[in-house]
Every structure is written in structure tokens, then in C-alpha cells.
C-alpha positions as CSV (number, residue, x, y, z in Angstrom):
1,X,16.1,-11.7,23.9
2,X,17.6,-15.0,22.6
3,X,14.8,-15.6,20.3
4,X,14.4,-11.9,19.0
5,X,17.9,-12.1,17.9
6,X,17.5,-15.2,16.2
7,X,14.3,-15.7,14.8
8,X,14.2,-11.9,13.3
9,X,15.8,-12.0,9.8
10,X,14.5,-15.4,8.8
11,X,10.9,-14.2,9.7
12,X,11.7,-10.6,8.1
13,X,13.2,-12.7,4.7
14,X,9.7,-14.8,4.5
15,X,7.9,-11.8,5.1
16,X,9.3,-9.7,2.1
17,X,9.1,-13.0,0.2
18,X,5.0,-13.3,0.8
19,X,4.7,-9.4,-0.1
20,X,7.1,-10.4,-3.5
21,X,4.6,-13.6,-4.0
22,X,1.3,-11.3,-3.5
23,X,2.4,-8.9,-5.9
24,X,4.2,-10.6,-9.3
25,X,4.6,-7.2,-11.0
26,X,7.0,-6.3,-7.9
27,X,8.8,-10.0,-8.2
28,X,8.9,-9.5,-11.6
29,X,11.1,-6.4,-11.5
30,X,13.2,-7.1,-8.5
31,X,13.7,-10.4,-10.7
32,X,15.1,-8.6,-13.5
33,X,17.2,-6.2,-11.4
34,X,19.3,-9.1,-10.1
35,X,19.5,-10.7,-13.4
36,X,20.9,-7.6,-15.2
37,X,23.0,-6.9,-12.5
38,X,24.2,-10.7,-11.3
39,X,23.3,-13.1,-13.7
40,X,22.0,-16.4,-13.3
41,X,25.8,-18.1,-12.7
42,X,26.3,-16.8,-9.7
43,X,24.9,-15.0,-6.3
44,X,24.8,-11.6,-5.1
45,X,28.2,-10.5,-3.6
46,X,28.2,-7.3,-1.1
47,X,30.2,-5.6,-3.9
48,X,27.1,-6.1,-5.6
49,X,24.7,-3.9,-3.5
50,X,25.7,-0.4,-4.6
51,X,23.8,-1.8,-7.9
52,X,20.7,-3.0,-6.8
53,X,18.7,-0.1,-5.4
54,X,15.0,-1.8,-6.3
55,X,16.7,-5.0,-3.8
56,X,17.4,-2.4,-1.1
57,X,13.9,-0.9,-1.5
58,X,12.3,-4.2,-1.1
59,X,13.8,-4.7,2.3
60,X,13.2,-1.1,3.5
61,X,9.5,-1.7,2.5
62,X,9.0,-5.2,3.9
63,X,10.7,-3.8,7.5
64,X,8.0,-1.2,7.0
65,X,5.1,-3.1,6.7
66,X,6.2,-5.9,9.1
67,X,8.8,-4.4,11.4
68,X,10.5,-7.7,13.3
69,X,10.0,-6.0,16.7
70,X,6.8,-4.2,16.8
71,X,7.1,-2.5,20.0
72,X,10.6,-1.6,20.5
73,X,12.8,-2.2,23.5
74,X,11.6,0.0,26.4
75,X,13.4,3.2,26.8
76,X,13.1,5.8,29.7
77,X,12.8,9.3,30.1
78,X,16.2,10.6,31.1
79,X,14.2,14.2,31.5
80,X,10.9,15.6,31.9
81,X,9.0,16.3,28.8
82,X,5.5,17.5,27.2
83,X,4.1,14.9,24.6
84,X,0.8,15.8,22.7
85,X,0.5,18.3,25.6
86,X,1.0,15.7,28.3
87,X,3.9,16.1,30.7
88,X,6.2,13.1,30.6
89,X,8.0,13.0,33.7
90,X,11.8,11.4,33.8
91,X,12.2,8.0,34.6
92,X,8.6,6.7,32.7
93,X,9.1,3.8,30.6
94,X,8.3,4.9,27.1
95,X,7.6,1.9,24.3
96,X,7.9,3.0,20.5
97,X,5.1,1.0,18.5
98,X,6.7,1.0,15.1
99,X,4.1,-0.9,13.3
100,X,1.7,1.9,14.1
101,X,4.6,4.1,12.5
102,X,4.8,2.2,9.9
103,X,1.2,2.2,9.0
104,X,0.1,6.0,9.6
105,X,-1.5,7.3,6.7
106,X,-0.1,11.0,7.8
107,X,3.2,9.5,7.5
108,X,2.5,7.0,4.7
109,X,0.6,7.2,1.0
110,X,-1.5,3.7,0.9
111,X,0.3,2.6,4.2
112,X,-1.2,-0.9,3.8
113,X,0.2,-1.3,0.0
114,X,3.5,-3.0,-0.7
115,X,5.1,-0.3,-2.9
116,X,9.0,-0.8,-2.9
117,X,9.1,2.5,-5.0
118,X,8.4,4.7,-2.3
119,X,12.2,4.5,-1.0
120,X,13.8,5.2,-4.8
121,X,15.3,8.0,-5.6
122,X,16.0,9.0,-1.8
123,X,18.3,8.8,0.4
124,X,15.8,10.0,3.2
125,X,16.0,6.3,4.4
126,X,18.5,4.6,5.3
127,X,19.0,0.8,6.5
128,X,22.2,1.7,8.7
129,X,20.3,4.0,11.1
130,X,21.8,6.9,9.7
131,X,18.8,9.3,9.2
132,X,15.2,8.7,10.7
133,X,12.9,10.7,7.9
């Protein structure tokens, strides 16, 4: 668990960097975004944030495509339940794959394109955990 909680946002940073690097026209925008809105004098500042909604979608779309944990930490069944018509008894060890989630093409238009633009103009996702669209 040491590692996972160390290693995850520098790994998540270079990965939304390579997407940014593979597609210019997405650079290119979120590039001009920070300069309108910061500058070149100075950095980003949190009171900044309310004002960058392309940055935001960036990150939401780079955790998409490249979520840091891919299978998430076990949970377990605190009650019996039917899955996909199988019964799921309590106390079984369930693992969330969110990559897969994060690729489905019935959940997902182009799953395997970076497209930041997906997440404007919604509030449907949120960073903070706060709704699970």
C-alpha cells in the first residue's frame, strides 16, 4: 500500500502528459486555457481552478483512460445479492476492474480516444467522489 500511495499521482501526471503530447490539438487548447486564465508570470493557484474547466477535464479523462489502480481495493459482500443473474452470497470478495469501466463502449463513445471534452458542460462527474454517473 506504501507504493500505491506514492507512486499514483506522479504516474497519473505523466500519463495525462503522454495523452497531451499524442494529441497537440488537445495541448494546444489546454495551453491556451491556462494562459488566458494565469499568464505566463505566475503558476496556477487553487483559487484558480473554478476557471479552468478544460484543465479539470483533462485529469477526469486521463484517470479514465489510465485509472492509477486498475483493480480496486477488494471489498466484500456485506449481504447476499443477484449479479447478471448470479447469486452473490455475503462475505465474497468482490474486485471492481475500473479500467474495464473505463473502456466500455456501452458506457463510453470512442472509449480508446483521448477526448477531454466529454466531461464539459456536466457536472455528471465529479473528481471529489461526489456523484458516480
Amino acid at each position: 500500500m506504501f507504493s500505491g500511495g506514492t507512486d499514483t499521482s506522479p504516474i497519473e501526471v505523466e500519463w495525462a502528459l503522454a495523452e497531451l503530447v499524442a494529441n497537440p490539438d488537445k495541448m494546444e487548447r489546454l495551453q491556451d486555457e491556462l494562459t488566458r486564465v494565469i499568464g505566463n508570470t505566475r503558476s496556477v493557484d487553487i483559487s484558480d481552478l473554478p476557471d479552468l474547466p478544460y484543465l479539470f477535464a483533462v485529469i477526469k479523462e486521463a484517470m479514465r483512460m489510465h485509472p492509477v489502480v486498475p483493480l480496486l481495493v477488494p471489498h466484500k459482500l456485506t449481504e447476499t445479492c443477484e449479479l447478471n443473474g448470479y447469486e452473490v452470497i455475503a462475505g465474497t470478495q468482490a474486485y471492481i476492474n475500473m479500467w474495464a469501466i473505463g473502456h466500455d463502449p456501452n458506457v463510453w463513445d470512442d472509449p480508446w480516444q483521448f477526448r477531454p471534452e466529454r466531461f464539459l458542460g456536466t457536472d455528471k462527474f465529479s473528481l471529489n467522489g461526489g456523484s458516480f454517473e
